[in-house]
PyMOL CGO cylinders between C-alpha atoms (Angstrom):
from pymol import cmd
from pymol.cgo import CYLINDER

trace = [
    CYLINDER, 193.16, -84.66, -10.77, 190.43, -84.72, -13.43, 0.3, 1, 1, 1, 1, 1, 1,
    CYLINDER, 190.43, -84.72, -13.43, 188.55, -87.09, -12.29, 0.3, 1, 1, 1, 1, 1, 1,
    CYLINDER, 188.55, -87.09, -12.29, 188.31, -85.25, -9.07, 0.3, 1, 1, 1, 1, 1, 1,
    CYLINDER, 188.31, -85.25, -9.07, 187.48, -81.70, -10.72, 0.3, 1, 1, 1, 1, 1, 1,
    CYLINDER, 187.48, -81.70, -10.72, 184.36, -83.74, -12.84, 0.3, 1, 1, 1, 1, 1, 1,
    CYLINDER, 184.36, -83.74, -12.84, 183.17, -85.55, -9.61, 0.3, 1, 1, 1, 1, 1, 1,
    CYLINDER, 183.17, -85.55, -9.61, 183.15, -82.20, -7.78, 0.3, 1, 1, 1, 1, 1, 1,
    CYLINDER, 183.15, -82.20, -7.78, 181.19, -79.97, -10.55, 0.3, 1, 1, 1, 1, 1, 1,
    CYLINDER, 181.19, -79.97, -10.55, 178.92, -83.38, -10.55, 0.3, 1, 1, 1, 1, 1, 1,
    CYLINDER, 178.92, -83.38, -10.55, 178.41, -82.79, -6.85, 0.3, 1, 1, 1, 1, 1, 1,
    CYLINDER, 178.41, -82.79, -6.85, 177.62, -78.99, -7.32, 0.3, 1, 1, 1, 1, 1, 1,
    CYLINDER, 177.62, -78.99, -7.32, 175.21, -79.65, -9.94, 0.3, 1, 1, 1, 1, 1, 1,
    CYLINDER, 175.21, -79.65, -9.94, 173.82, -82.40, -8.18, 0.3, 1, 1, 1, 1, 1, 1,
    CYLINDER, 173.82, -82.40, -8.18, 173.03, -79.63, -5.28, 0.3, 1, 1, 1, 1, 1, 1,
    CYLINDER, 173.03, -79.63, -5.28, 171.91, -76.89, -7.44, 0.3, 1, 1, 1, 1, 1, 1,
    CYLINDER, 171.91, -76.89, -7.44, 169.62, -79.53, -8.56, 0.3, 1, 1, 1, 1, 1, 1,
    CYLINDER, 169.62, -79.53, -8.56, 167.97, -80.47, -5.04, 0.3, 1, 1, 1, 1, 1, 1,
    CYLINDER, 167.97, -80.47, -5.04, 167.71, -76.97, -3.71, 0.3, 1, 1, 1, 1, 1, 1,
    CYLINDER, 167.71, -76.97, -3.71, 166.27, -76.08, -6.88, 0.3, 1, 1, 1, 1, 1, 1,
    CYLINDER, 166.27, -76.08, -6.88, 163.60, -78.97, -6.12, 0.3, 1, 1, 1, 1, 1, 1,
    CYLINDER, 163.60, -78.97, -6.12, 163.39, -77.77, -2.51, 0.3, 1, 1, 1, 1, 1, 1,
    CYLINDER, 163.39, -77.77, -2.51, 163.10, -74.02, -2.94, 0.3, 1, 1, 1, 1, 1, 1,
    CYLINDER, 163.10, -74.02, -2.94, 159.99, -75.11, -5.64, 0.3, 1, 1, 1, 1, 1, 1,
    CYLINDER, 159.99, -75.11, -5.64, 158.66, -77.26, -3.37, 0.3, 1, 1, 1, 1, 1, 1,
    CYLINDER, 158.66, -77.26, -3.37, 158.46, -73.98, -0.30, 0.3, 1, 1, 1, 1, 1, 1,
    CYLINDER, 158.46, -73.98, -0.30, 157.71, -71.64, -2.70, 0.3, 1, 1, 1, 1, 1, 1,
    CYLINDER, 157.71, -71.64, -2.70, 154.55, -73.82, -4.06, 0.3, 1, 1, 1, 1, 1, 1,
    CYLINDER, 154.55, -73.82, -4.06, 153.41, -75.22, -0.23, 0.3, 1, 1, 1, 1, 1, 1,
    CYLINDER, 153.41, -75.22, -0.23, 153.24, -71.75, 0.77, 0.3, 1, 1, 1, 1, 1, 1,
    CYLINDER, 153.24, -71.75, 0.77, 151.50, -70.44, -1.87, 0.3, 1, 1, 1, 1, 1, 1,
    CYLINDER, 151.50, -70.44, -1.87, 148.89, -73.30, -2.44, 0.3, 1, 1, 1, 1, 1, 1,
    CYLINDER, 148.89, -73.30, -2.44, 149.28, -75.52, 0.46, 0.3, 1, 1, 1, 1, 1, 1,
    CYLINDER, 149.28, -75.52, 0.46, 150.95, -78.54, 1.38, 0.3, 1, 1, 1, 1, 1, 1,
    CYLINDER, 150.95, -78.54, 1.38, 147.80, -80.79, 0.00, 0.3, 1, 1, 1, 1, 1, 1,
    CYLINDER, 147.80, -80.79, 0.00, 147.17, -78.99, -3.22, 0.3, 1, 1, 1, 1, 1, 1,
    CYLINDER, 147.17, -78.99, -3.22, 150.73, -79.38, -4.22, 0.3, 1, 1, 1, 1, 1, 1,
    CYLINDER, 150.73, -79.38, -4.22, 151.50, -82.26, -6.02, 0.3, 1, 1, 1, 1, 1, 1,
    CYLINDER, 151.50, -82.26, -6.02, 154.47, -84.09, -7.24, 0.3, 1, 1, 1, 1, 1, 1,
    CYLINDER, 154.47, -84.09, -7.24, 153.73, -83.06, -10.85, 0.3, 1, 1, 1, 1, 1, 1,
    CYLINDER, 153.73, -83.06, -10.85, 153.35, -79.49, -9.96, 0.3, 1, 1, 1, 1, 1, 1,
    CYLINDER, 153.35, -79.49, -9.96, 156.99, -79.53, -8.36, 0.3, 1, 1, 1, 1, 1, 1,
    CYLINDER, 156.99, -79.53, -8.36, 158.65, -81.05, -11.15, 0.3, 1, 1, 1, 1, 1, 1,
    CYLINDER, 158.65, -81.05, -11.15, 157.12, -78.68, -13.92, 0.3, 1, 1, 1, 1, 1, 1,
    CYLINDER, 157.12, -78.68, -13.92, 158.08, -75.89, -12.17, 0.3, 1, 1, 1, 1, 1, 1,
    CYLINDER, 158.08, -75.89, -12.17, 161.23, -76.98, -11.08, 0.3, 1, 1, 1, 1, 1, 1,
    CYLINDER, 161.23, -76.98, -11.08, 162.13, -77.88, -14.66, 0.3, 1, 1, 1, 1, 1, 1,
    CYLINDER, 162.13, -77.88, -14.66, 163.65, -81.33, -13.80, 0.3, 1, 1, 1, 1, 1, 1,
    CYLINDER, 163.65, -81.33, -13.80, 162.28, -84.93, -14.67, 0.3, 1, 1, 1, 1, 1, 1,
    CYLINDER, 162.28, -84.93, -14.67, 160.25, -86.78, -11.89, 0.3, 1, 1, 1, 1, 1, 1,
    CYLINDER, 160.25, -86.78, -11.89, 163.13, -89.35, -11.51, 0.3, 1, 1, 1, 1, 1, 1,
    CYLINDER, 163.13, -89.35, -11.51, 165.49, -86.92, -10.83, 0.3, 1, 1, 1, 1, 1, 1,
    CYLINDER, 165.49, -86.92, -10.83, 163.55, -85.66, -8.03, 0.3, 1, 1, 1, 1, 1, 1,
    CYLINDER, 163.55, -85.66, -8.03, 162.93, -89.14, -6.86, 0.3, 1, 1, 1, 1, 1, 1,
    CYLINDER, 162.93, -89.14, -6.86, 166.59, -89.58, -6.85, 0.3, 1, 1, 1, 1, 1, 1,
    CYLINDER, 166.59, -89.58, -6.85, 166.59, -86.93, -3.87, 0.3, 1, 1, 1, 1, 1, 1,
    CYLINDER, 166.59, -86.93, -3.87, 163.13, -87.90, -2.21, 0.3, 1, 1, 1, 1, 1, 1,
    CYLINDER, 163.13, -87.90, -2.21, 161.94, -90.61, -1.91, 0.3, 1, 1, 1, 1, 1, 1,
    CYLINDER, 161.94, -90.61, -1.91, 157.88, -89.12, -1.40, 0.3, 1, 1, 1, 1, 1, 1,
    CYLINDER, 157.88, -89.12, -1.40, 156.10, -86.12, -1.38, 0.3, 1, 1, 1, 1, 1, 1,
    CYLINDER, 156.10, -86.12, -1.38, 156.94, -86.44, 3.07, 0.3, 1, 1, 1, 1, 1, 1,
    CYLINDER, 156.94, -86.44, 3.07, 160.07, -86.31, 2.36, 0.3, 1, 1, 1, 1, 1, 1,
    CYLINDER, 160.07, -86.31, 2.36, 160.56, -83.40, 0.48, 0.3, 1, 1, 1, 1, 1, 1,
    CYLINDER, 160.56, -83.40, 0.48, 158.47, -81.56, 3.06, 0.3, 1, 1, 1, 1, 1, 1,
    CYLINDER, 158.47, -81.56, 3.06, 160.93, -82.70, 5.91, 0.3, 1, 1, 1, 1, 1, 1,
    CYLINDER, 160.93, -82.70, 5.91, 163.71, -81.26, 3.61, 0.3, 1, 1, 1, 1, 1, 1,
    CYLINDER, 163.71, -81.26, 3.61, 161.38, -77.43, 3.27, 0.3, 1, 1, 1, 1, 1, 1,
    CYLINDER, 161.38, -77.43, 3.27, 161.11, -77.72, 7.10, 0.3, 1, 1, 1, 1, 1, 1,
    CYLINDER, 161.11, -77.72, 7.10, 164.88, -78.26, 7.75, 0.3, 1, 1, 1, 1, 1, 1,
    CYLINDER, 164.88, -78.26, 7.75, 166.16, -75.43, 5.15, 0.3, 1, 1, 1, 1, 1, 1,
    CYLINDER, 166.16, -75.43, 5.15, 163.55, -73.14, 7.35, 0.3, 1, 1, 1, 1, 1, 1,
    CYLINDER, 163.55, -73.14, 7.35, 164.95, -74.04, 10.49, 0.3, 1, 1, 1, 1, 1, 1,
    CYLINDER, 164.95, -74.04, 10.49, 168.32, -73.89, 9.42, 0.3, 1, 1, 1, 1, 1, 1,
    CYLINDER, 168.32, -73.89, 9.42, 167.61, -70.30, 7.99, 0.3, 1, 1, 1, 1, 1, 1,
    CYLINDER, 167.61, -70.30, 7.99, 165.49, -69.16, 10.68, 0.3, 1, 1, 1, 1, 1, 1,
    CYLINDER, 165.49, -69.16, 10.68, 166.42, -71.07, 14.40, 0.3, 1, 1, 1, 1, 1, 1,
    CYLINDER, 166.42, -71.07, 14.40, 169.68, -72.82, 14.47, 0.3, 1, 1, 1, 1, 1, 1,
    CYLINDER, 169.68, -72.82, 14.47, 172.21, -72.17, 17.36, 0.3, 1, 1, 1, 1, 1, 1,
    CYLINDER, 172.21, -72.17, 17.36, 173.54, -68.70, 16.52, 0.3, 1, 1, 1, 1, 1, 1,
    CYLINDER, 173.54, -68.70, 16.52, 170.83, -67.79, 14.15, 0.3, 1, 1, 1, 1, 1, 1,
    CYLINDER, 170.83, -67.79, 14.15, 169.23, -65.49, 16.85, 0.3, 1, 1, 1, 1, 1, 1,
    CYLINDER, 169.23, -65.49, 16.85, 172.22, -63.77, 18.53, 0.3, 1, 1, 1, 1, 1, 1,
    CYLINDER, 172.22, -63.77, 18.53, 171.49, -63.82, 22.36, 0.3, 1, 1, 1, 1, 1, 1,
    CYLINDER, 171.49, -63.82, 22.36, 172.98, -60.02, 23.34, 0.3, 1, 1, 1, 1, 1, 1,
    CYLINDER, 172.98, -60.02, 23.34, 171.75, -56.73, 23.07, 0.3, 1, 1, 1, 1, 1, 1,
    CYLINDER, 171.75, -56.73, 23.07, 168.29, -56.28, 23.90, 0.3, 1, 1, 1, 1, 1, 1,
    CYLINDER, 168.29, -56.28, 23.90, 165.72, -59.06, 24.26, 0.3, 1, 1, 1, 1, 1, 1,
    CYLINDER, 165.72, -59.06, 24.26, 162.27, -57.02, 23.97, 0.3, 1, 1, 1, 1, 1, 1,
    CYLINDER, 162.27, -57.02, 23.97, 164.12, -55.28, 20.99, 0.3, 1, 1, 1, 1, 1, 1,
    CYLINDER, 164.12, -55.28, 20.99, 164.83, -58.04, 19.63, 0.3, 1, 1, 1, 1, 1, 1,
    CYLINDER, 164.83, -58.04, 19.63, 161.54, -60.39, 20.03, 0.3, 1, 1, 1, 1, 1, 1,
    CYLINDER, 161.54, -60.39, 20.03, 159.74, -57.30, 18.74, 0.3, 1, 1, 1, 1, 1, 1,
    CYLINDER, 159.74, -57.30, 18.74, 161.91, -56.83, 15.95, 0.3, 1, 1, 1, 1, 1, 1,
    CYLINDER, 161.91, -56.83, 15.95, 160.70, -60.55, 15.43, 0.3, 1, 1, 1, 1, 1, 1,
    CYLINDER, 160.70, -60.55, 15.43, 156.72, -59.15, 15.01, 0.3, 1, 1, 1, 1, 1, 1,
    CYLINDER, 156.72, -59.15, 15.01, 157.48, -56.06, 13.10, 0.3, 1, 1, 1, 1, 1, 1,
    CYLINDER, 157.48, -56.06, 13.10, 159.20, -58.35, 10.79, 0.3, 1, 1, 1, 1, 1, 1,
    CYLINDER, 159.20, -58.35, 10.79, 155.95, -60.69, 10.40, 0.3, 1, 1, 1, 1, 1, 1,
    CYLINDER, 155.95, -60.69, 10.40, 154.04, -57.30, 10.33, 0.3, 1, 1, 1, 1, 1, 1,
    CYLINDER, 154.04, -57.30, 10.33, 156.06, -56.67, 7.40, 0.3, 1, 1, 1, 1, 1, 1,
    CYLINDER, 156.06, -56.67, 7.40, 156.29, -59.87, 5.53, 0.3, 1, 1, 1, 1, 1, 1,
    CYLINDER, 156.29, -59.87, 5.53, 152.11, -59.77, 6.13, 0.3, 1, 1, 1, 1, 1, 1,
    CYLINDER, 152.11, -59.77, 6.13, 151.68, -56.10, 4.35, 0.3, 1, 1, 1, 1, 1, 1,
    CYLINDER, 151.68, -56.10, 4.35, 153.86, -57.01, 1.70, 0.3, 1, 1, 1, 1, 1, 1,
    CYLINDER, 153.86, -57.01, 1.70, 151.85, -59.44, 0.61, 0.3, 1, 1, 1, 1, 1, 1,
    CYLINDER, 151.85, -59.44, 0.61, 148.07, -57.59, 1.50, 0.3, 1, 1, 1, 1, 1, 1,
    CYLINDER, 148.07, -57.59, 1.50, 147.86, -60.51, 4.35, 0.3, 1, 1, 1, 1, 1, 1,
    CYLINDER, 147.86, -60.51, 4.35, 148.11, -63.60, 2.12, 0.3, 1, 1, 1, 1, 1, 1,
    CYLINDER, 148.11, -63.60, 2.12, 150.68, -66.62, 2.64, 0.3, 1, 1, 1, 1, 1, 1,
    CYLINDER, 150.68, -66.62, 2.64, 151.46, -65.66, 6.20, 0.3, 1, 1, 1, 1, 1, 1,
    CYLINDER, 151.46, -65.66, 6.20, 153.97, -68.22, 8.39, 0.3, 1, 1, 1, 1, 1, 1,
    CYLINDER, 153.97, -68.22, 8.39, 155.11, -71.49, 6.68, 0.3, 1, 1, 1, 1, 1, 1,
    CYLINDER, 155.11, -71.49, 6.68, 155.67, -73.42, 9.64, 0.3, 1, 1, 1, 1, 1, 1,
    CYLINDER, 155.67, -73.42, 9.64, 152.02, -72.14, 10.72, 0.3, 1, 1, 1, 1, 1, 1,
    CYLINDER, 152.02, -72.14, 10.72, 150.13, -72.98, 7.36, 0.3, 1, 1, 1, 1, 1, 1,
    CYLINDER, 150.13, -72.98, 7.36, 152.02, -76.40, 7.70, 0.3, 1, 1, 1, 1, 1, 1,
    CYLINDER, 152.02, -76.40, 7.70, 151.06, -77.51, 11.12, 0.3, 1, 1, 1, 1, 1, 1,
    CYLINDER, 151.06, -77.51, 11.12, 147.52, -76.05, 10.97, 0.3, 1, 1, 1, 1, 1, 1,
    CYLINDER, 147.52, -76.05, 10.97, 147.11, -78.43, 7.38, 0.3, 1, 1, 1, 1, 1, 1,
    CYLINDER, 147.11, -78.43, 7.38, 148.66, -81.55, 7.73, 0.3, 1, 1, 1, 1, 1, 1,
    CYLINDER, 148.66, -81.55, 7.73, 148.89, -82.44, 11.36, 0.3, 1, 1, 1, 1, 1, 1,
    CYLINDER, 148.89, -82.44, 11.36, 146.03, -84.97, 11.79, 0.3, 1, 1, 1, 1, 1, 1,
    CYLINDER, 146.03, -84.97, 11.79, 147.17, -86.13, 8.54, 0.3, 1, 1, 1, 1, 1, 1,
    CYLINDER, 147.17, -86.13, 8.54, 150.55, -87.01, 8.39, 0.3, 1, 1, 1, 1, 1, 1,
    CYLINDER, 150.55, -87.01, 8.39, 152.72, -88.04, 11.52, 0.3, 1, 1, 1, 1, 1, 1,
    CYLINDER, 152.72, -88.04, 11.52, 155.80, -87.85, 10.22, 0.3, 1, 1, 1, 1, 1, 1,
    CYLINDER, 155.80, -87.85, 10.22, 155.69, -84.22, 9.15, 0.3, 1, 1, 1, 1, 1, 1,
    CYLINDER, 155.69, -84.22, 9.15, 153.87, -83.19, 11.84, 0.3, 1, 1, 1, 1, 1, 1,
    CYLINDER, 153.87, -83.19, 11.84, 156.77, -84.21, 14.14, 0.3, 1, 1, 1, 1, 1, 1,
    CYLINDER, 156.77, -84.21, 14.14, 159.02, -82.44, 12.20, 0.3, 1, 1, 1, 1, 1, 1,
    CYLINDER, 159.02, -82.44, 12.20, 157.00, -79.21, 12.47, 0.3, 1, 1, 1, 1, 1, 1,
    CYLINDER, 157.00, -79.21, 12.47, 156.62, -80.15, 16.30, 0.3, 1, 1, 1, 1, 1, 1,
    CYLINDER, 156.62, -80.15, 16.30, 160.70, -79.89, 16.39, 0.3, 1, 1, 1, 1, 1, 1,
    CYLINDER, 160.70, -79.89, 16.39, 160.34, -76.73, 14.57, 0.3, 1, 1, 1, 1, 1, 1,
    CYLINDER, 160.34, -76.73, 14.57, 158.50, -75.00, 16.55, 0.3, 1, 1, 1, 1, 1, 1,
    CYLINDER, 158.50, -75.00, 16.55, 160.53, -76.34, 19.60, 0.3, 1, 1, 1, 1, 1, 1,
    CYLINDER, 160.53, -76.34, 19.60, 163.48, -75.12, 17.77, 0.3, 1, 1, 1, 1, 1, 1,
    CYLINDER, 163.48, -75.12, 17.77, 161.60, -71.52, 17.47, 0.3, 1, 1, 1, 1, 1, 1,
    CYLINDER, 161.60, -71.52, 17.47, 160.28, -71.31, 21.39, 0.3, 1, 1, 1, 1, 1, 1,
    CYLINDER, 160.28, -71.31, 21.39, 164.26, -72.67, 22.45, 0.3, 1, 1, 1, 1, 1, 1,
    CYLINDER, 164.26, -72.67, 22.45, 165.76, -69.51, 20.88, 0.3, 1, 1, 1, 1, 1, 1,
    CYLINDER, 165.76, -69.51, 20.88, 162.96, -67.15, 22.31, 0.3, 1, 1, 1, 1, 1, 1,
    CYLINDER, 162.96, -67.15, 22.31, 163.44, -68.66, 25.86, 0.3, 1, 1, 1, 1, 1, 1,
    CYLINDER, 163.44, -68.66, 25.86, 167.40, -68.20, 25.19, 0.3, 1, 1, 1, 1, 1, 1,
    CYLINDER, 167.40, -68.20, 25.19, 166.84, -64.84, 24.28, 0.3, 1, 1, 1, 1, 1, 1,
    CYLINDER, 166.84, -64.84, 24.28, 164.76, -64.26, 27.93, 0.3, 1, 1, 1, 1, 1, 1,
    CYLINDER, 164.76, -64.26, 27.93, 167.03, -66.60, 29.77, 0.3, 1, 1, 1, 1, 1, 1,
    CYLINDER, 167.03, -66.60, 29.77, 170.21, -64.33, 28.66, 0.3, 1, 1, 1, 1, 1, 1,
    CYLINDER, 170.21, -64.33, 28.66, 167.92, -60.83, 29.74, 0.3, 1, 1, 1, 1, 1, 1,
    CYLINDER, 167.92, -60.83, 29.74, 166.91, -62.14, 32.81, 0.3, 1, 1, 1, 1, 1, 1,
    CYLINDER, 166.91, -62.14, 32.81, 170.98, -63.38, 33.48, 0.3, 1, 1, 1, 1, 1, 1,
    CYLINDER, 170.98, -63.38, 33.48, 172.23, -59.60, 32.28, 0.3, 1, 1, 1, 1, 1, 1,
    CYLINDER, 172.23, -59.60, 32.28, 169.28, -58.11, 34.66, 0.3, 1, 1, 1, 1, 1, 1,
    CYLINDER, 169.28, -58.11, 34.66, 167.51, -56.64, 32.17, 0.3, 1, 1, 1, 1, 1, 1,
    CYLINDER, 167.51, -56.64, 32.17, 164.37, -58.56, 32.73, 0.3, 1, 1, 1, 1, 1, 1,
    CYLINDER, 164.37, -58.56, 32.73, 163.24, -59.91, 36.61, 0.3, 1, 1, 1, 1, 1, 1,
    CYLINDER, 163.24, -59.91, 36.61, 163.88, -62.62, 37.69, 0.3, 1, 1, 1, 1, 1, 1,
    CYLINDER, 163.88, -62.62, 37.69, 159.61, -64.32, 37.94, 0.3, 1, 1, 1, 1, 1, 1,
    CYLINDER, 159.61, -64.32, 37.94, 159.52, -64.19, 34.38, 0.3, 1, 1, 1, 1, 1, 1,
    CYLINDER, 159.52, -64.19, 34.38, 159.85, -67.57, 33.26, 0.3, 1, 1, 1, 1, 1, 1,
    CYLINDER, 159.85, -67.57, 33.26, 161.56, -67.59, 30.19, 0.3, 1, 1, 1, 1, 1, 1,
    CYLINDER, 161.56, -67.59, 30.19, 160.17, -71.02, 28.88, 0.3, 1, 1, 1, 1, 1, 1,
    CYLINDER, 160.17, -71.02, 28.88, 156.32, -70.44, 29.16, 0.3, 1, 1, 1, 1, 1, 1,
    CYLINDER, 156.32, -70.44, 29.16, 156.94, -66.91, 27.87, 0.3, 1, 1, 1, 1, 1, 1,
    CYLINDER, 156.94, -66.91, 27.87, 158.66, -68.32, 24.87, 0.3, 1, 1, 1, 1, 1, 1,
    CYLINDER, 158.66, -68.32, 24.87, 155.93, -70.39, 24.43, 0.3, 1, 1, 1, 1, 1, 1,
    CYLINDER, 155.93, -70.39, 24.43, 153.26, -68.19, 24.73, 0.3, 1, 1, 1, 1, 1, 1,
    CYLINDER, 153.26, -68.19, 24.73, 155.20, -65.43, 22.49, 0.3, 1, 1, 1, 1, 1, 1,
    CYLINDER, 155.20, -65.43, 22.49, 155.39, -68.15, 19.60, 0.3, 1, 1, 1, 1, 1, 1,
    CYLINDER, 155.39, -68.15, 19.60, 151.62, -68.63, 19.91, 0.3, 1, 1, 1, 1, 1, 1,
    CYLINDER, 151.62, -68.63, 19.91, 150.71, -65.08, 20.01, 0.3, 1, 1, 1, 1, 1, 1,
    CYLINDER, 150.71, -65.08, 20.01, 152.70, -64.30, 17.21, 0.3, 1, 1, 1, 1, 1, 1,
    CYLINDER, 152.70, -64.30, 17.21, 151.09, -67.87, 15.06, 0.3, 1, 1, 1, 1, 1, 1,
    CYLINDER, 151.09, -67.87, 15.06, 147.78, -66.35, 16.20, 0.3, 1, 1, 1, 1, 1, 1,
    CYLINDER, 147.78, -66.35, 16.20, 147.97, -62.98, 15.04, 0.3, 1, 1, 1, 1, 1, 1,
    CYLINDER, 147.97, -62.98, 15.04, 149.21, -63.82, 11.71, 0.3, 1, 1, 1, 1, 1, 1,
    CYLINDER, 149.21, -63.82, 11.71, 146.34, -66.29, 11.44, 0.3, 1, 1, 1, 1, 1, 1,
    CYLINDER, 146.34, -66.29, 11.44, 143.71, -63.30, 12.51, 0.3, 1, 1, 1, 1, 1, 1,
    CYLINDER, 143.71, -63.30, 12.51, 145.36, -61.23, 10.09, 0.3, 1, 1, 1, 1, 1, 1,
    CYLINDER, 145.36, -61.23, 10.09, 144.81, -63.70, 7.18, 0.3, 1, 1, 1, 1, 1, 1,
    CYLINDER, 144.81, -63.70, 7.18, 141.69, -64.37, 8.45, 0.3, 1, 1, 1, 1, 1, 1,
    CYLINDER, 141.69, -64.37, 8.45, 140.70, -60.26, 8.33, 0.3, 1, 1, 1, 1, 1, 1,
    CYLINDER, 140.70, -60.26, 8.33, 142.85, -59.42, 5.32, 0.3, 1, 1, 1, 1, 1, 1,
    CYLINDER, 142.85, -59.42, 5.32, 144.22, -56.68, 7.89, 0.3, 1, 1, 1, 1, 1, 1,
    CYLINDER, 144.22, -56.68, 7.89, 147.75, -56.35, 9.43, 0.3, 1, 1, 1, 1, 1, 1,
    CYLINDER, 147.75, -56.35, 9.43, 145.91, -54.81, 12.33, 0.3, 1, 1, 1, 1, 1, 1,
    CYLINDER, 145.91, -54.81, 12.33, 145.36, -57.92, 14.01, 0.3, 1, 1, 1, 1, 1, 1,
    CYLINDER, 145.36, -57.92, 14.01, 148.99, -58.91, 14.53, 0.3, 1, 1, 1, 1, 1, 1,
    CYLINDER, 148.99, -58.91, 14.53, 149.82, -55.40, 15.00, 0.3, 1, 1, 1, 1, 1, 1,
    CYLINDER, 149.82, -55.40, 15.00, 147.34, -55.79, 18.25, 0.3, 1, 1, 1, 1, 1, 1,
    CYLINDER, 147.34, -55.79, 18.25, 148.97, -58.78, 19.32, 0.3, 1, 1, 1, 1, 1, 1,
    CYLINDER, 148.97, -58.78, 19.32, 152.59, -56.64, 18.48, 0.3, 1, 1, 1, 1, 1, 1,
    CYLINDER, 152.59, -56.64, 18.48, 151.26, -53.71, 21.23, 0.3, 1, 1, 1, 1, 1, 1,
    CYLINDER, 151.26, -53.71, 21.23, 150.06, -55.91, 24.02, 0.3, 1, 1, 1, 1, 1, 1,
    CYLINDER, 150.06, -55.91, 24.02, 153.51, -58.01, 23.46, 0.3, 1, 1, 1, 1, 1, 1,
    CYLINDER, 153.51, -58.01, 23.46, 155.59, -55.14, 24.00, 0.3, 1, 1, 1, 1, 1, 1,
    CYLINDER, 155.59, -55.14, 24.00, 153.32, -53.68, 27.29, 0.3, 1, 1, 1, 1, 1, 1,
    CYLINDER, 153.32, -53.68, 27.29, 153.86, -57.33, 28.84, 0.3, 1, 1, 1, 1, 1, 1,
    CYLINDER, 153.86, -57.33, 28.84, 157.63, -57.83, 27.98, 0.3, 1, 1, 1, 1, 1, 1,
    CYLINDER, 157.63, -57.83, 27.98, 157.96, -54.28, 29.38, 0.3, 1, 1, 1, 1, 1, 1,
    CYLINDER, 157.96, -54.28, 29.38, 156.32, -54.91, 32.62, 0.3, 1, 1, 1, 1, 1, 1,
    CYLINDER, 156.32, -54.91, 32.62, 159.16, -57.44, 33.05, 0.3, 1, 1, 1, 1, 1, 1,
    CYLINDER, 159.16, -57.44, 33.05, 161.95, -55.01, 33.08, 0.3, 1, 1, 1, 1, 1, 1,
    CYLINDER, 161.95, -55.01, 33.08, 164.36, -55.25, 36.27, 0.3, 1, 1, 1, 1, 1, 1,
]
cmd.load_cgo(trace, "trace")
């Protein structure tokens, strides 16, 4: 029975340990960039020894799959964007939120998954697939969303919930970029206004 106790607090610490590592690692990447990040600069703030985050990942790559994962299980897993209720509510809820998030912090940081894709994508393959299944991940609960209005007949049926997805996810990547670009909320609040006069003209 003792053994068992030890093994499992070794376990728990052994967890505290890698989200500890991984939370670092998404804090740092967002604020300085995926590039300007390095190994060093994770472990010092992390407070643990290079080794033990080598035990966890095995590179740099790696630990950025494991920030992409914890973001889309946080943000798009099945069940992580409830498919009832209202779906222009709710995908405008989505932008108000960024709108928020972008205020907050007087248009600096912005999207992750964004900042990620727009940095490292010619430069490393492996991440950028990952990205490439998060932002599938993204449009598929979007498109569910649409799919379930159009079903309930709150939305007509010629809206194609796929492309809209898409072009919603894009819209929403792009205003956040013109915001950080302007150091003005204004931008994605645009993109927010003409989102919400196009998802309106689909009502049934």
């Amino acid at each position: 029975m003792g053994h068992a106790v030890i093994k499992a607090e070794i376990s728990e610490k052994g967890e505290r340990t890698r989200r500890r590592i991984v939370d670092t690692a998404r804090t740092l990447f967002h604020a300085r960039g995926y590039t300007n990040t390095s190994v060093d600069d994770i472990v010092t703030k992390s407070r643990v020894t290079k080794g033990n985050l080598y035990y966890y990942f095995s590179s740099k790559e790696a630990l950025g799959h494991a920030v992409v994962d914890e973001m889309i299980a946080e943000q798009f897993e099945v069940g992580a964007v409830p498919v009832d209720g209202d779906p222009v509510r709710q995908i405008l809820a989505m932008f108000r939120r960024s709108e928020r998030a972008l205020a907050e912090g007087r248009c600096k940081g912005g999207c992750l998954f964004g900042n990620l894709a727009l940095e490292v994508s010619d430069l490393h393959d492996g991440l950028r697939r990952k990205l490439d299944e998060a932002f599938c991940a993204w449009e598929g609960r979007i498109a569910a969303l649409l799919e379930s209005g159009v079903r309930q007949g709150v939305l007509t049926a010629d809206l194609d919930p796929r492309t809209a997805a898409r072009f919603l996810v894009a819209t929403l990547e792009g205003g956040i970029l013109l915001s950080k670009v302007t150091r003005n909320v204004s931008a994605l609040k645009a993109c927010t206004v003409t989102v919400e006069r196009l998802l309106e003209s689909f009502r049934a």
